[in-house]
C-alpha positions in Angstrom: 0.0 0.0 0.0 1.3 3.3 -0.6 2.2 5.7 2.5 -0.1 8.5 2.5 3.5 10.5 3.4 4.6 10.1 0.1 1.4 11.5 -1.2 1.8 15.0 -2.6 -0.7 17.0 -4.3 0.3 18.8 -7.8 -2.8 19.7 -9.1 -5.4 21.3 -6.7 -9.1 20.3 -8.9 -11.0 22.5 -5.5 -10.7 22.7 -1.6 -11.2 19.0 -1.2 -10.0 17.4 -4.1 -6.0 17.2 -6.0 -4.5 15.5 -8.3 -1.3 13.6 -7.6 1.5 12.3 -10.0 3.4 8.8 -9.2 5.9 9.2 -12.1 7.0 5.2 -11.5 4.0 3.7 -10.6 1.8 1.9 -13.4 -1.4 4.3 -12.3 0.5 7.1 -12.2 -2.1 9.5 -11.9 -4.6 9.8 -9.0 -7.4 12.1 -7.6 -7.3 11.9 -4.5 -10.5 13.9 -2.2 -10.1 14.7 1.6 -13.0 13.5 3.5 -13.5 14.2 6.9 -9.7 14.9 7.2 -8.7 12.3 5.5 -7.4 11.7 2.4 -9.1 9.2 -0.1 -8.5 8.1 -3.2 -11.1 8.6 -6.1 -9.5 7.1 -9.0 -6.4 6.4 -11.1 -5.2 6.0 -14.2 -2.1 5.9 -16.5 -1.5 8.8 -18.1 1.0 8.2 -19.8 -0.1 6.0 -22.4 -4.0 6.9 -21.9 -4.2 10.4 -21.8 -6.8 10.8 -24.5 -9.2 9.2 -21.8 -8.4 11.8 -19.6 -11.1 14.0 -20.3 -13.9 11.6 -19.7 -12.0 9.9 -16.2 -12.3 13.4 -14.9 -15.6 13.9 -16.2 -17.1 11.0 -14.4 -15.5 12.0 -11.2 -16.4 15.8 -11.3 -19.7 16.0 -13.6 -19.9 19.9 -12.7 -15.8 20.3 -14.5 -16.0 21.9 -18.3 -13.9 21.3 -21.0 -12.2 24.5 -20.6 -10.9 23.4 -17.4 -10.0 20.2 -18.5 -7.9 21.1 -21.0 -6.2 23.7 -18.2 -5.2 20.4 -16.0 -3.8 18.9 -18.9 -1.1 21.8 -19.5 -0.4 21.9 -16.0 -0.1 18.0 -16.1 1.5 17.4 -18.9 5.0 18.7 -18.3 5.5 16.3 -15.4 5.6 13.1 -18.6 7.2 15.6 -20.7 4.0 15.9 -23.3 2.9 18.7 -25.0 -1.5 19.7 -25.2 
């Protein structure tokens, strides 16, 4: 399991809920949500390799996020794999 120390967020989506990059990890993506003061994790997914899917994984975690937005993540994500939006 993966220490919750090592855990940092990146990518702040709102006041309870980040993003966090695991640059080695096969699911190197995660959004992670803090629920009553703790943190939980949402989902994952590879980036990497599946970052056309990103729209709609974030979608179905966050219904009330717009493309706009999206697309904002992705440039601030993208950097971190060395990809380009």
């Amino acid at each position: 399991m993966l220490d919750q120390s090592e855990v940092k967020p990146v990518v702040a989506l709102d006041d309870q809920r980040y993003i966090t990059l695991l640059p080695d990890a096969e699911y190197n993506l995660e959004v992670w949500e803090n629920q009553d003061g703790r943190p939980h994790r949402m989902g994952r997914m590879d980036y990497k390799f599946h970052r056309d899917t990103f729209a709609g994984f974030i979608y179905r975690l966050m219904p009330t996020i717009n493309l706009v937005q999206i697309h904002d993540l992705q440039k601030q994500i993208n950097p971190y794999f060395d990809l380009e939006v």
